[in-house]
C-alpha positions as CSV (number, residue, x, y, z in Angstrom):
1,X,-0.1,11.9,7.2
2,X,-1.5,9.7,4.0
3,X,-0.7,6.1,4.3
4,X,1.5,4.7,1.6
5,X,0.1,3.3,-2.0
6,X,-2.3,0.4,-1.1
7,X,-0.6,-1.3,-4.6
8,X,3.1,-1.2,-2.5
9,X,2.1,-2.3,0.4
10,X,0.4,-5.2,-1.4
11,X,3.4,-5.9,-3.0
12,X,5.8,-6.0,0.2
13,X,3.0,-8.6,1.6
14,X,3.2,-11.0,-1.2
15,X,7.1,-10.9,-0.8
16,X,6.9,-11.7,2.5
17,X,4.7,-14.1,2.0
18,X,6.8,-16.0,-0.6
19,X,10.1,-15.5,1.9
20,X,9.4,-18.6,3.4
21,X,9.6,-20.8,0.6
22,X,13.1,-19.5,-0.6
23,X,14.4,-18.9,3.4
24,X,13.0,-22.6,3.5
25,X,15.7,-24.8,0.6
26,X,19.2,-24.6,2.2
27,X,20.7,-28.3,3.0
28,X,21.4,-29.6,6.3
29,X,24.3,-27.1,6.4
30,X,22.2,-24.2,6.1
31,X,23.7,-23.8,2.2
32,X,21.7,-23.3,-0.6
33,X,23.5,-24.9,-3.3
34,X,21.2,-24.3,-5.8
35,X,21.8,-22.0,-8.9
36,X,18.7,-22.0,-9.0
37,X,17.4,-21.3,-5.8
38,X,20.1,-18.9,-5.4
39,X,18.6,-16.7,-8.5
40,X,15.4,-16.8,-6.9
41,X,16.6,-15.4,-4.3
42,X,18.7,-12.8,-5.4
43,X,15.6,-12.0,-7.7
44,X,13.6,-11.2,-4.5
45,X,16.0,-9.4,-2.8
46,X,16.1,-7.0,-5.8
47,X,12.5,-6.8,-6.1
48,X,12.1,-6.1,-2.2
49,X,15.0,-2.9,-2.7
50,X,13.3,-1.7,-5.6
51,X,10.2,-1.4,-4.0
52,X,11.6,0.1,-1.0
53,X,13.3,2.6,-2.7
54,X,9.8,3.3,-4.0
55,X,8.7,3.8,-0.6
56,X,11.1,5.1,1.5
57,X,13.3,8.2,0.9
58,X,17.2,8.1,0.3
59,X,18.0,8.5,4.7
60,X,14.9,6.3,5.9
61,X,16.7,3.8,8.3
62,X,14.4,0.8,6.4
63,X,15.9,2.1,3.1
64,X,19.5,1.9,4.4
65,X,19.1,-1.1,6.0
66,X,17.7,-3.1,3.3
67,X,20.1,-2.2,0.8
68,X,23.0,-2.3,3.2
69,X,21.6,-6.1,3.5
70,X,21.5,-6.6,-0.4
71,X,24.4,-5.1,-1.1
72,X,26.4,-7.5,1.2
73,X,28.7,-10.5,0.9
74,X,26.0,-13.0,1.9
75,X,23.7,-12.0,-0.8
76,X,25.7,-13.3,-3.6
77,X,26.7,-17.0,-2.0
78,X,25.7,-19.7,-0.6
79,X,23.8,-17.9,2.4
80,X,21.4,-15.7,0.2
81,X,18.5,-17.0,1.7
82,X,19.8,-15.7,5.0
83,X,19.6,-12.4,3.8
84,X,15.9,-12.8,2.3
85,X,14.4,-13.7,5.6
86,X,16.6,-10.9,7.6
87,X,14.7,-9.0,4.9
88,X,11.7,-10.0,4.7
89,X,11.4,-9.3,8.9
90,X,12.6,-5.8,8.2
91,X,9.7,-5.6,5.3
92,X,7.3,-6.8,8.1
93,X,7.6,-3.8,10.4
94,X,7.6,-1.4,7.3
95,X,4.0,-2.9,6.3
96,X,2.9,-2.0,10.0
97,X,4.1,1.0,9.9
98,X,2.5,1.7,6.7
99,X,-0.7,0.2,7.8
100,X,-0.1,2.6,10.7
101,X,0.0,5.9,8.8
102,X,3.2,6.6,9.6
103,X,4.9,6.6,6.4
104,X,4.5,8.8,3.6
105,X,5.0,6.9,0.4
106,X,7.3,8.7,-2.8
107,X,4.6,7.1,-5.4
108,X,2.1,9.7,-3.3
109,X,4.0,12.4,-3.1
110,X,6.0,12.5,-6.3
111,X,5.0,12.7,-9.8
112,X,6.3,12.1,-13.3
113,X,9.8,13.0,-12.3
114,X,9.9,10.6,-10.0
115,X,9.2,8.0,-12.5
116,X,12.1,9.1,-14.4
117,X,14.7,9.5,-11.3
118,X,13.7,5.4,-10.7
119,X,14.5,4.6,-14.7
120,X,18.1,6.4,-14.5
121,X,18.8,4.1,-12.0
122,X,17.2,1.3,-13.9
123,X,19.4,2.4,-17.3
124,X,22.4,2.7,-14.9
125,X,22.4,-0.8,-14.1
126,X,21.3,-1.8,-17.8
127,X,24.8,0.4,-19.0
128,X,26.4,-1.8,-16.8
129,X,24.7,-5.0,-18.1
130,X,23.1,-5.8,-15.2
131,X,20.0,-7.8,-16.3
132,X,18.3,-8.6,-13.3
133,X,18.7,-5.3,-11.6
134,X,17.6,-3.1,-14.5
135,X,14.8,-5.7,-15.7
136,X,13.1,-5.8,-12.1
137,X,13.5,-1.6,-11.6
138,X,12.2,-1.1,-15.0
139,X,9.4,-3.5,-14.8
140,X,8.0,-1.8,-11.3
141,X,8.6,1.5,-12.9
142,X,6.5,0.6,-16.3
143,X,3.4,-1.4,-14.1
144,X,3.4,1.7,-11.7
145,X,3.3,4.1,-15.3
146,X,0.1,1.9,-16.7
147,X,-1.6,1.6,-13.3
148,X,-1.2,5.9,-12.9
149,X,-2.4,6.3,-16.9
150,X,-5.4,4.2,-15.2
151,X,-6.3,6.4,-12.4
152,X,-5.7,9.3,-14.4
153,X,-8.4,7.9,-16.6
154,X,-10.9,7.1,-14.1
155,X,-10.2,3.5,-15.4
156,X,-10.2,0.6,-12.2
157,X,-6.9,-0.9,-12.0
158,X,-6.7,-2.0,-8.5
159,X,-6.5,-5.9,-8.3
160,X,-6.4,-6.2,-11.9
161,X,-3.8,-7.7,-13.8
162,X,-1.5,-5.8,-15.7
163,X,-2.4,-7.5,-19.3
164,X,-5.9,-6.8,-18.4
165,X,-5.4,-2.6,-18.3
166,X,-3.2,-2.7,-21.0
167,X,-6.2,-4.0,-23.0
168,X,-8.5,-1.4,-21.1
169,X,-6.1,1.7,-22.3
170,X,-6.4,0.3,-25.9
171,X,-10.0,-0.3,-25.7
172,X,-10.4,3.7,-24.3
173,X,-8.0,4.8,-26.9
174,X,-5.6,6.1,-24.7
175,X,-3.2,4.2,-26.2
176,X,-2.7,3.2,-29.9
177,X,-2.4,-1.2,-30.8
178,X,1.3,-0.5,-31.8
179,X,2.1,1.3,-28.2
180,X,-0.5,-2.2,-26.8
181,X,2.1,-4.3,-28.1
182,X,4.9,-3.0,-27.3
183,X,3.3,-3.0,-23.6
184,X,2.9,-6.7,-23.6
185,X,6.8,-7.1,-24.7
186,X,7.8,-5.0,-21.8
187,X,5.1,-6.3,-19.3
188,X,6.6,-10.0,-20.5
189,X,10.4,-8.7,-19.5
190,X,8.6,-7.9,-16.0
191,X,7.5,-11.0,-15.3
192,X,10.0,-12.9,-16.2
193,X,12.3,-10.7,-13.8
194,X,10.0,-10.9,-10.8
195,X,10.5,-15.0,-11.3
196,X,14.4,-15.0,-11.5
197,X,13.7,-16.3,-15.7
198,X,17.0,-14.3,-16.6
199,X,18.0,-16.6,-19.4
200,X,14.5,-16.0,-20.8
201,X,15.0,-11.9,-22.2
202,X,17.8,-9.9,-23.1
203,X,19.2,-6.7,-21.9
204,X,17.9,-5.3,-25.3
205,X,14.4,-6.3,-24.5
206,X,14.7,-4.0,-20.9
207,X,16.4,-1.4,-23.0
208,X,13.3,-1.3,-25.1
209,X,11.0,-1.2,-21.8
210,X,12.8,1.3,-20.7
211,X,12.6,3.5,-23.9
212,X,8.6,2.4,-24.1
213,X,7.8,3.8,-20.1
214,X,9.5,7.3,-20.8
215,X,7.1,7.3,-23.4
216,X,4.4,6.4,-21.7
217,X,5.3,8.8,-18.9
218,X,6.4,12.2,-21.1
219,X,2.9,11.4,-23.1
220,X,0.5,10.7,-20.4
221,X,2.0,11.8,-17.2
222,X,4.3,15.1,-17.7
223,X,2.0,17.0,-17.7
224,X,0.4,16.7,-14.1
């Protein structure tokens, strides 16, 4: 069986690695009574699902278990952090397991429509304005488009950053300035999800990203 995109399990590493640090703020009560810290958080936690569900199909046991986790009481109060380290154990044996060969992951076996099945869920939570859900889905959606535009194009993406093959597609004139800028607008709205910056883009702005990756994908990728 194929081991699981290195890119993913790279990802699930660096969240566990920055677990610590938010599992690591509550009080001497074992509150976290930062907003702050809380957003963080709860930025993680979405981040770690999403990429999951990227992973994982809809009955895998680490699937249900990680969003029966984020979907509970504890992960909107004062206990969040609770529920990033029970997560970020979980996300520990996943990378073994991966590292193993004994997962499959969707991003191998799926293909454009796959792409779009992740953005209805990420416009489902934008039609409900849910900023922080739909910005962090759409953001791992639109890297994973420009980073398969790459391969496709024999261009090196891995351990690039993302700014960095968005220049590359322009320079190879696989994709036009205007479609360059609107990359950096939506690879901005990414970042700023990933670090919990909610107050710092709009829902129009993910609305936008997510318009700009179905592009990308029906252009570049539909076709596979």
């Amino acid at each position: 069986m194929p081991r699981i995109d290195e890119r993913l399990v790279t990802k699930l590493e660096g969240l566990i690695a920055s677990s610590s640090s938010l599992g690591n703020r509550a009080n001497e009560y074992g509150q976290l009574e930062s907003p702050n810290d809380r957003a963080a958080c709860r930025g993680w936690i979405t981040t770690a699902l999403a990429t999951v569900e990227m992973i994982c199909s809809a009955t895998n046991a680490y699937r249900e278990t990680v969003r029966k986790l984020a979907e509970s009481n504890y992960a909107e109060g004062l206990l969040v952090h609770e529920v990033v380290l029970q997560i970020a154990a979980i996300l520990r044996q996943l990378v073994a397991d991966a590292n193993g060969g004994l997962l499959t992951s969707v991003a191998d076996i799926a293909r454009a429509e796959t792409c779009v099945e992740f953005l209805y869920h990420g416009g489902a939570y934008l039609r409900e304005n849910r900023k922080m859900e739909s910005g962090v889905i759409v953001g791992v959606v639109f890297e994973d488009t420009v980073r398969k535009i790459c391969e496709k194009n024999q261009i090196t993406q891995s351990g690039r950053q993302l700014d960095d093959l968005i220049s590359e597609l322009q320079n190879a004139d696989k994709i036009k300035p205007v479609q360059a800028k609107r990359a950096r607008v939506a690879a901005l709205v990414w970042t700023k999800a990933t670090h919990a910056q909610w107050d710092q883009f709009e829902l129009s702005d993910v609305e936008e990203a997510l318009k700009f990756t179905e592009d990308l994908i029906e252009q570049h990728l539909s076709s596979e």
